[in-house]
Backbone as a printed PyTorch tensor [residue, N CA C, xyz], in Angstrom:
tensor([[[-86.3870, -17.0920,  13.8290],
         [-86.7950, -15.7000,  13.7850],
         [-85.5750, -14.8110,  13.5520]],

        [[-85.7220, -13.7530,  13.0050],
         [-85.0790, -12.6560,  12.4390],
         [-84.6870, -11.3030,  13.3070]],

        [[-83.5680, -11.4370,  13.7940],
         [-83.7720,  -9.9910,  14.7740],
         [-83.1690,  -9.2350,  14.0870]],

        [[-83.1350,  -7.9120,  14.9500],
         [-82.6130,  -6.8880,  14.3160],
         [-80.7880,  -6.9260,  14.5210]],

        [[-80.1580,  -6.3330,  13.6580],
         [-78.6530,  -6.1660,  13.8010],
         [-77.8900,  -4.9560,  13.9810]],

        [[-78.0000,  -5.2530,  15.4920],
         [-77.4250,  -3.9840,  16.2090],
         [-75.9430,  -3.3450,  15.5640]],

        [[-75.2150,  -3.8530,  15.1590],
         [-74.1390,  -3.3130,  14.4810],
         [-74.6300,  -2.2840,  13.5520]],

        [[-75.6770,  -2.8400,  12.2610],
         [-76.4370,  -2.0970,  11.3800],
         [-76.7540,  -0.5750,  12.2470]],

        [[-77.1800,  -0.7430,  13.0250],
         [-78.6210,   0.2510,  14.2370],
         [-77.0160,   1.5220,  14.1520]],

        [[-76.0010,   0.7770,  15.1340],
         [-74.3070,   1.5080,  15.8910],
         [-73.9720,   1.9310,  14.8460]],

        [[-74.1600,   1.6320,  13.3550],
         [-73.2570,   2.0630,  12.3410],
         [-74.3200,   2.9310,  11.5400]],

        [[-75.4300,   3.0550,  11.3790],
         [-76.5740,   4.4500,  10.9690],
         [-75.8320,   5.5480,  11.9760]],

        [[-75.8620,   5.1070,  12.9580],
         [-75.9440,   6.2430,  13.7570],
         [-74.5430,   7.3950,  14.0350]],

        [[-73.2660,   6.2850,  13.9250],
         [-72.4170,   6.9390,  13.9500],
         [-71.7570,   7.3200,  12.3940]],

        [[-72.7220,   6.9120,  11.4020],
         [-72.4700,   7.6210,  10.3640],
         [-72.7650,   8.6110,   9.7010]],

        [[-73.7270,   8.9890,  10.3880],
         [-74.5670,  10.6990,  10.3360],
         [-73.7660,  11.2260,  10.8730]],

        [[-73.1850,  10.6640,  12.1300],
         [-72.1260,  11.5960,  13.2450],
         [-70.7290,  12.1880,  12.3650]],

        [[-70.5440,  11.0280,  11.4720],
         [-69.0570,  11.0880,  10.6400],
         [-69.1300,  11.8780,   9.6480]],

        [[-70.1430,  12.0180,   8.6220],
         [-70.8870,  12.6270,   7.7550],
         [-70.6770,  14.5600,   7.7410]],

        [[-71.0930,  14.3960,   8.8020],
         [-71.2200,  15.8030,   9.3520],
         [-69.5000,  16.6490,  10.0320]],

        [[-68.9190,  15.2130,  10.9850],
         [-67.8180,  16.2890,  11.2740],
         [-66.5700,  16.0470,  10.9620]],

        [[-66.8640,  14.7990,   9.0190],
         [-65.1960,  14.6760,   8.6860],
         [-65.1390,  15.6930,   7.5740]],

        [[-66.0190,  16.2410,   7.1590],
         [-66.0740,  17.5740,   6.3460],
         [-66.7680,  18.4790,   7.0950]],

        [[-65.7900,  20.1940,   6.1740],
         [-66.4490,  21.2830,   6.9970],
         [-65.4690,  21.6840,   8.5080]],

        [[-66.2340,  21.7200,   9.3470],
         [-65.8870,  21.6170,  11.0590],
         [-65.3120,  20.6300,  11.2020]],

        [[-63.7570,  19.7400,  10.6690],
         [-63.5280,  18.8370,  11.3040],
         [-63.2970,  18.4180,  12.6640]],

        [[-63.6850,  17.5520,  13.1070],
         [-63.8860,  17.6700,  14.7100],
         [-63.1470,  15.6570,  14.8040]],

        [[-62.2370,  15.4450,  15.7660],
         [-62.1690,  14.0930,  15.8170],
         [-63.1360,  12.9170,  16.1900]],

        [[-63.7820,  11.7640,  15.7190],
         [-64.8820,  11.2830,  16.5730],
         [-64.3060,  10.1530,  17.3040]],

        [[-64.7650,   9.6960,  18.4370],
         [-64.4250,   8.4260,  18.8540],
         [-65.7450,   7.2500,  19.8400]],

        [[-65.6160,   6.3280,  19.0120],
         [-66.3010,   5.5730,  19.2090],
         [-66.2140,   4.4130,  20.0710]],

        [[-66.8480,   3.6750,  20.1140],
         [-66.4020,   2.2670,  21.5640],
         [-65.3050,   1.7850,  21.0500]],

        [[-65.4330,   1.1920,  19.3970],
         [-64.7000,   0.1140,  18.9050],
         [-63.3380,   0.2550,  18.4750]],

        [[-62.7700,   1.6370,  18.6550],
         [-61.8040,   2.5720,  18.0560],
         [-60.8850,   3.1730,  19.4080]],

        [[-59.6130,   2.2480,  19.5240],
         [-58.9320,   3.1010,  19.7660],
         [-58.3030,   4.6380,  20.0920]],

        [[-58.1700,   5.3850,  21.0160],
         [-57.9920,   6.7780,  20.7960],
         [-57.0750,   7.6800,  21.9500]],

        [[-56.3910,   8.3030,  21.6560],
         [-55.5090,   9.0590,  22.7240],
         [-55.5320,  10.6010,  22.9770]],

        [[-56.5880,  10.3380,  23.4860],
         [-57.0750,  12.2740,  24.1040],
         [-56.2660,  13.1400,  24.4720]],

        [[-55.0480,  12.7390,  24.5230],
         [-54.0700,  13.8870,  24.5260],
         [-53.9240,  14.7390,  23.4590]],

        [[-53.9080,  13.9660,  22.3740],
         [-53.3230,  14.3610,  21.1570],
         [-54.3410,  15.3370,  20.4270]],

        [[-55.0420,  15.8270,  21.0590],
         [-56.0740,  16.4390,  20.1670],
         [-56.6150,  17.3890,  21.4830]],

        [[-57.2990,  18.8410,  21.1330],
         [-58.1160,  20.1120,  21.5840],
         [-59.0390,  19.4670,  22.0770]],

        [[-60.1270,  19.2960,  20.6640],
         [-61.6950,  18.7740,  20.9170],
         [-61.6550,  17.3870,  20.2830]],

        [[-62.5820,  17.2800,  20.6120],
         [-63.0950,  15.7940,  20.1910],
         [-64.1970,  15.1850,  20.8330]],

        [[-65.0890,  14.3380,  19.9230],
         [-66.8610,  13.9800,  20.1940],
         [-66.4150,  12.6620,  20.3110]],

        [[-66.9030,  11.8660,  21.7270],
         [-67.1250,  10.8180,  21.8200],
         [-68.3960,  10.0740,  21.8020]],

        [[-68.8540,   9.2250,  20.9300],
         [-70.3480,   8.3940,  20.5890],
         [-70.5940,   7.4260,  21.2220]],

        [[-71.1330,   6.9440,  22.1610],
         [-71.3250,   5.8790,  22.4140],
         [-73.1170,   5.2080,  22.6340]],

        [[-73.3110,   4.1130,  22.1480],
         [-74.6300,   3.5710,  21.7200],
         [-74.3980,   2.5790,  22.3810]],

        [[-76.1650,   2.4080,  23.1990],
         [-76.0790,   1.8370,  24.1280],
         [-77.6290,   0.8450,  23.8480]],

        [[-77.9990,  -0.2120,  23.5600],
         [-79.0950,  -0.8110,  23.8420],
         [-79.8310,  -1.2050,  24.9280]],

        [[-81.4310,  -0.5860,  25.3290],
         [-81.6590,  -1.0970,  26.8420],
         [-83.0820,  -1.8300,  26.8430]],

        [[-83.9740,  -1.7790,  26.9770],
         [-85.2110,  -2.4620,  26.6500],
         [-85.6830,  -2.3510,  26.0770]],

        [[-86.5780,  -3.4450,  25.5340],
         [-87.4370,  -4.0470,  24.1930],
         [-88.7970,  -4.6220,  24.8090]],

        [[-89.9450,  -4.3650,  24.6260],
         [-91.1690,  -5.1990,  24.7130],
         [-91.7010,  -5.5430,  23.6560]],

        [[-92.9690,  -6.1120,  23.3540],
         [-93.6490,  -7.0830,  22.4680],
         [-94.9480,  -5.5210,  22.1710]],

        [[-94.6280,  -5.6140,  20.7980],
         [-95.6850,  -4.9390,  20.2540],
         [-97.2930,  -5.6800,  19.9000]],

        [[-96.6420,  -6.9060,  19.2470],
         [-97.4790,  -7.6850,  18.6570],
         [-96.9800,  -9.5310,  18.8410]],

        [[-97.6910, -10.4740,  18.7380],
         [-97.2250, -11.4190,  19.4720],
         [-97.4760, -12.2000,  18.0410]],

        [[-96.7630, -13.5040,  17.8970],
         [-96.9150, -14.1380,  16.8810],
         [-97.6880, -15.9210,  17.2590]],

        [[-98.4480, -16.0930,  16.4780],
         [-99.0460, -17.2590,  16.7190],
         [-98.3030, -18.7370,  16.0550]],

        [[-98.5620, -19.5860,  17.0300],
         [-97.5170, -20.7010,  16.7980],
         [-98.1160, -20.9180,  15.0910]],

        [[-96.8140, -21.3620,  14.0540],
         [-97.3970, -22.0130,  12.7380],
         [-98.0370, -20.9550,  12.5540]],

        [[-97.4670, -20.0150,  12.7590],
         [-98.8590, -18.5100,  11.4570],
         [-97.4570, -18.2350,  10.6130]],

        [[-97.8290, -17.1610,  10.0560],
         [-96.8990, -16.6630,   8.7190],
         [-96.9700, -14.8840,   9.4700]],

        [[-97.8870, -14.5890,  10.1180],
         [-97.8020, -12.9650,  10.7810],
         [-96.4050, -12.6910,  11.5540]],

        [[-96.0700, -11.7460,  11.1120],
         [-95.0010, -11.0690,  11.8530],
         [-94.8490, -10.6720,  13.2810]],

        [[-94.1710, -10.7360,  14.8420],
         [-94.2790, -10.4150,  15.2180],
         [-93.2830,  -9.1880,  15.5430]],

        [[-93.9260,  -8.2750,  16.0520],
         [-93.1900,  -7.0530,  16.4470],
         [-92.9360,  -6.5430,  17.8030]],

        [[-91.2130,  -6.0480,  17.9230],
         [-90.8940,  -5.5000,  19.4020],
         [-90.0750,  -4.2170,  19.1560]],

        [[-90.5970,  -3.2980,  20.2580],
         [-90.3700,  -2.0990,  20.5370],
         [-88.7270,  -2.1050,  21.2760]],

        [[-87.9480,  -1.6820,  20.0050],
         [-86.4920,  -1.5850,  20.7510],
         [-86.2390,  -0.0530,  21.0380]],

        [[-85.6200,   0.2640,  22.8670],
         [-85.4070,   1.5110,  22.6900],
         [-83.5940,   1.4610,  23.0040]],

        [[-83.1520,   2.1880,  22.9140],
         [-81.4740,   3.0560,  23.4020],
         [-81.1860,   4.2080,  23.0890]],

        [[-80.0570,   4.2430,  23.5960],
         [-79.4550,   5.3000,  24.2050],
         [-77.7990,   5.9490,  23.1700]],

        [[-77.8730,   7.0220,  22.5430],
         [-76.9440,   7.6130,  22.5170],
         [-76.1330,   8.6680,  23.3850]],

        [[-75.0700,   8.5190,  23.6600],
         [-74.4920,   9.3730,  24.4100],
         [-73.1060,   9.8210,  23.8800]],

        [[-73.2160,  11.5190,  23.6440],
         [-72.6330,  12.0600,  22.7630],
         [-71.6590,  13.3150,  24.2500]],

        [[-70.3300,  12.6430,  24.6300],
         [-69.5330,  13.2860,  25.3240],
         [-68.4980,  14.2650,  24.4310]],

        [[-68.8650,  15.4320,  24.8980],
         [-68.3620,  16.6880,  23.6680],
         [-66.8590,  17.3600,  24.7070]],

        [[-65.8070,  16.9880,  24.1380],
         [-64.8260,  17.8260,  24.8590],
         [-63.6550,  18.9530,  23.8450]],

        [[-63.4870,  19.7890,  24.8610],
         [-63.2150,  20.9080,  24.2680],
         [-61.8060,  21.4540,  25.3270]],

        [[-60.9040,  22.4110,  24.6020],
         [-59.5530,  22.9320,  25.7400],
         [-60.3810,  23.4750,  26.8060]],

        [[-59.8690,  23.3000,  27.8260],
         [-60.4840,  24.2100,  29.2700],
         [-60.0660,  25.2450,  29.5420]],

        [[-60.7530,  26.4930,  29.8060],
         [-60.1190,  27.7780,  29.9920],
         [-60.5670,  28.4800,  28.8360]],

        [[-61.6620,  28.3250,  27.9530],
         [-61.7670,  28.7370,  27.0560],
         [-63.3310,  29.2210,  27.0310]],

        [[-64.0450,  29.0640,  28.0920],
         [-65.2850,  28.7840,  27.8520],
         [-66.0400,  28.1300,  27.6970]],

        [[-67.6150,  27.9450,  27.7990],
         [-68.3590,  26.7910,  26.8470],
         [-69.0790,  27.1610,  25.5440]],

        [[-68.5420,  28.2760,  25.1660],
         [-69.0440,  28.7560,  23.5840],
         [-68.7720,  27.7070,  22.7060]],

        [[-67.4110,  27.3360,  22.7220],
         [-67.0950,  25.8610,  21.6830],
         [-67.8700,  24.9880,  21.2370]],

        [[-68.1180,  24.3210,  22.9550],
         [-68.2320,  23.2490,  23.0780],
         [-70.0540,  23.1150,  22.8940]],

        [[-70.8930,  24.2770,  23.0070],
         [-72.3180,  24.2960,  22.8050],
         [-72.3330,  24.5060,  21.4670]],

        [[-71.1130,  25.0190,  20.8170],
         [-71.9690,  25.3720,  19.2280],
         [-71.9550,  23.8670,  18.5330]],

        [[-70.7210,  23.1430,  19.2630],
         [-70.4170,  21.6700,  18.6800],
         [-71.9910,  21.0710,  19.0070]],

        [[-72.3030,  21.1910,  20.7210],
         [-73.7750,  20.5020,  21.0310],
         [-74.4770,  20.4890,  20.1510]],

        [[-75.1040,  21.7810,  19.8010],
         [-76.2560,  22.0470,  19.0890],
         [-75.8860,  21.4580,  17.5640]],

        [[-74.5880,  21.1740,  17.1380],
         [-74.9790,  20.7600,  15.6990],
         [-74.9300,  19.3010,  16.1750]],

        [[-74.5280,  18.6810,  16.9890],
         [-75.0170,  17.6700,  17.2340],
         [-76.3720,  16.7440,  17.5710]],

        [[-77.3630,  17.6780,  18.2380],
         [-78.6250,  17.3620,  18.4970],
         [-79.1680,  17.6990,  17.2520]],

        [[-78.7850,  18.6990,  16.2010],
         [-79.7950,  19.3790,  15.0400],
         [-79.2670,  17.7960,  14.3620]],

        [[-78.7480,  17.1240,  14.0000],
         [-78.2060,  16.0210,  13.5930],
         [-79.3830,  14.9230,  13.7400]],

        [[-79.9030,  15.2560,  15.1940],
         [-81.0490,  13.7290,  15.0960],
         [-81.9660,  14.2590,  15.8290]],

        [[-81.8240,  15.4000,  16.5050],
         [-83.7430,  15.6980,  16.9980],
         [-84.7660,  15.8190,  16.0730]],

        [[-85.8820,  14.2650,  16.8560],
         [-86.3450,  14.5570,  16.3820],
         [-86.9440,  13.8850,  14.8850]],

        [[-86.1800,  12.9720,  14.4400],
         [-85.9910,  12.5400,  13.3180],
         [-85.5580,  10.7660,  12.7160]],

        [[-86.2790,  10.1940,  11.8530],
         [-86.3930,   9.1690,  11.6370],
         [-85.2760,   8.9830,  10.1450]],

        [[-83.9080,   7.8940,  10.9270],
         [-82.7700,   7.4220,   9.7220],
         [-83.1920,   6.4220,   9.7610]],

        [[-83.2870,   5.5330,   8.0030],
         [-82.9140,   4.1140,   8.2590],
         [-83.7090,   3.5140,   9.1840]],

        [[-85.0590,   3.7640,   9.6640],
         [-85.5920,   3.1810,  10.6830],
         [-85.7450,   2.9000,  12.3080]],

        [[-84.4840,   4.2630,  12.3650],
         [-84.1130,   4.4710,  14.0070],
         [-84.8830,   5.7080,  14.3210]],

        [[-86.0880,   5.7740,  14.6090],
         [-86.6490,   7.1400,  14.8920],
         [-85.8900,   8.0360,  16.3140]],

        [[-85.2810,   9.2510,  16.4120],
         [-84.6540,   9.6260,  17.6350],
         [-85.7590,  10.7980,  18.1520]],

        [[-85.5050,  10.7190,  19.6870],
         [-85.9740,  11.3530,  20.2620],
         [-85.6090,  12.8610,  20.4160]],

        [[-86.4210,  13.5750,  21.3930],
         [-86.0710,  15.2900,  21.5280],
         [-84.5510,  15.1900,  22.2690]],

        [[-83.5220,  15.7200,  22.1160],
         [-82.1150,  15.4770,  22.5600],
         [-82.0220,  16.0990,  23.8070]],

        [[-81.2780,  15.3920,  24.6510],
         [-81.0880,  16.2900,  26.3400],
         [-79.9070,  16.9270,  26.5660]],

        [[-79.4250,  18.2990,  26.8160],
         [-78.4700,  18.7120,  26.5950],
         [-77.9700,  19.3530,  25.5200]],

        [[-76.7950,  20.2840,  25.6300],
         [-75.6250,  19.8720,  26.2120],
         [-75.9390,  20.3270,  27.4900]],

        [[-75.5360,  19.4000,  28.7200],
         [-75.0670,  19.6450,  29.8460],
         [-73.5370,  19.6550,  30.0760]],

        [[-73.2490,  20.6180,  31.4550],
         [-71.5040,  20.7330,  31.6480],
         [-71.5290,  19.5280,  32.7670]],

        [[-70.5610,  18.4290,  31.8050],
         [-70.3270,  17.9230,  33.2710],
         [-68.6580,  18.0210,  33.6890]],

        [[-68.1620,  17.4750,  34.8950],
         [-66.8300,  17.3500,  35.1030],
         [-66.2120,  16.4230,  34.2350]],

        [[-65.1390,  17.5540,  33.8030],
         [-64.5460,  16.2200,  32.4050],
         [-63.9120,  15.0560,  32.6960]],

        [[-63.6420,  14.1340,  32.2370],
         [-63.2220,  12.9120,  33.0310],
         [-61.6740,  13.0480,  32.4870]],

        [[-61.1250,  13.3690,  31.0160],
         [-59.5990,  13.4280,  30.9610],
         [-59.6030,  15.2500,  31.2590]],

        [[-58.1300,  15.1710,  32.4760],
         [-58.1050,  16.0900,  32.7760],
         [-57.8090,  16.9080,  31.7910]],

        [[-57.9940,  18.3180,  31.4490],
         [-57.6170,  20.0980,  30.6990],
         [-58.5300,  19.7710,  29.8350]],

        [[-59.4030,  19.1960,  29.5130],
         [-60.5930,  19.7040,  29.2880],
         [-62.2260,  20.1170,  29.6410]],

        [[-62.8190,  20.4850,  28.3420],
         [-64.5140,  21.5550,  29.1660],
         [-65.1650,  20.1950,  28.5820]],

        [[-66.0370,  19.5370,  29.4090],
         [-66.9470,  18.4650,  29.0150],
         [-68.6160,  18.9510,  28.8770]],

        [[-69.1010,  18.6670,  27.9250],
         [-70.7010,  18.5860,  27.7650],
         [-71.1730,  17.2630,  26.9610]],

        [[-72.1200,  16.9080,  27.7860],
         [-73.1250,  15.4330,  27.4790],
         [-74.0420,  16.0090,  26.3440]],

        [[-74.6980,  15.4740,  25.4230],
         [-75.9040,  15.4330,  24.7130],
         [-76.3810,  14.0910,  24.3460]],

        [[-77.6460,  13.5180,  25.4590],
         [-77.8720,  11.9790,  25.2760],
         [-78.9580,  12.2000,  24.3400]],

        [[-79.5670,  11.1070,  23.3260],
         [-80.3260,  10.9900,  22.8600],
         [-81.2960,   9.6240,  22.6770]],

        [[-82.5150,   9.5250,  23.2000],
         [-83.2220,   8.3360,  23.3600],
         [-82.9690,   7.8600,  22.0520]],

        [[-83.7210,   6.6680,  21.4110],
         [-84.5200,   6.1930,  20.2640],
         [-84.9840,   4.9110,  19.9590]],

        [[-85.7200,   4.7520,  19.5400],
         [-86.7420,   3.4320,  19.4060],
         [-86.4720,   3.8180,  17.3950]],

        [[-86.6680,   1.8130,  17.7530],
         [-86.9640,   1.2600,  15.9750],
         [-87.8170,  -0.4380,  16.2320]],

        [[-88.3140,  -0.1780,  15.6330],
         [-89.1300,  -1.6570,  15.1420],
         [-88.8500,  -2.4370,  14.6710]],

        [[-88.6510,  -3.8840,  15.8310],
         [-88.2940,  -4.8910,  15.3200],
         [-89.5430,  -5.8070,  14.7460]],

        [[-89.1080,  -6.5560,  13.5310],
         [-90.2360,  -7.5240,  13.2850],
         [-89.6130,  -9.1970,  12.8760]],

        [[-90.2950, -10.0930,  13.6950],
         [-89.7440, -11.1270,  13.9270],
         [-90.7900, -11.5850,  12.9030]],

        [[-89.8780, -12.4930,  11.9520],
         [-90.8460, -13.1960,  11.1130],
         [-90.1870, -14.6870,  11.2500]],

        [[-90.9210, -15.7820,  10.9940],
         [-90.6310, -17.1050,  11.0160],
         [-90.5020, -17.3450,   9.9880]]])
């Protein structure tokens, strides 16, 4: 059987992300697989994609030729940081073009959900303003023999 290839799924997703803020608004991105030193930079969007449960849409019969299908969902989580002391005007106008990015909307077969946030949370590297924007999404796997 044929699964789906999550690399494929991590790399749709953070290529809409790249798309958008290596022209125009350049903004730095950083991802799981990538190296990065938060000093060196104001702002900067961190992506991280997360896979969590899958059930059985449709079940496949031993020796058939029918496809079976499973409901994959995850998790994007889009940590937005910005200089501190500045406000959160920045760092929400960054949010919102970030959620307008995938609320809502079907890439490549990753349909995404309504986006949560930006929320302020406590930033984790210190002198900067932190805001979250997570985003669910489900895509359809189909297992064929």
């Amino acid at each position: 059987m044929t699964a789906t290839n999550f690399n494929t799924v991590r790399a749709t997703i953070e290529k809409r992300l790249n798309d958008e803020f290596r022209s125009g608004q350049k903004i730095p991105l950083v991802f799981n697989n990538v190296p990065f030193d938060a000093s060196t930079v104001d702002r900067y969007i961190q992506c991280i994609t997360s896979f969590g449960s899958s059930e059985y849409l449709t079940q496949q019969a031993p020796n058939s030729a029918t496809t079976a299908t499973n409901l994959v969902v995850g998790l994007t989580t889009f940590n937005i940081y910005t200089a501190q002391g500045l406000g959160a005007g920045a760092n929400f106008t960054i949010g919102k073009k970030v959620r307008d990015l995938y609320n809502r909307i079907t890439v490549s077969g990753v349909r995404f959900d309504p986006p949560v946030g930006p929320e302020v949370l406590t930033a984790t590297p210190e002198g900067k303003f932190q805001t979250q924007v997570r985003i669910t999404f489900e895509l359809y796997e189909a297992l064929t023999s």
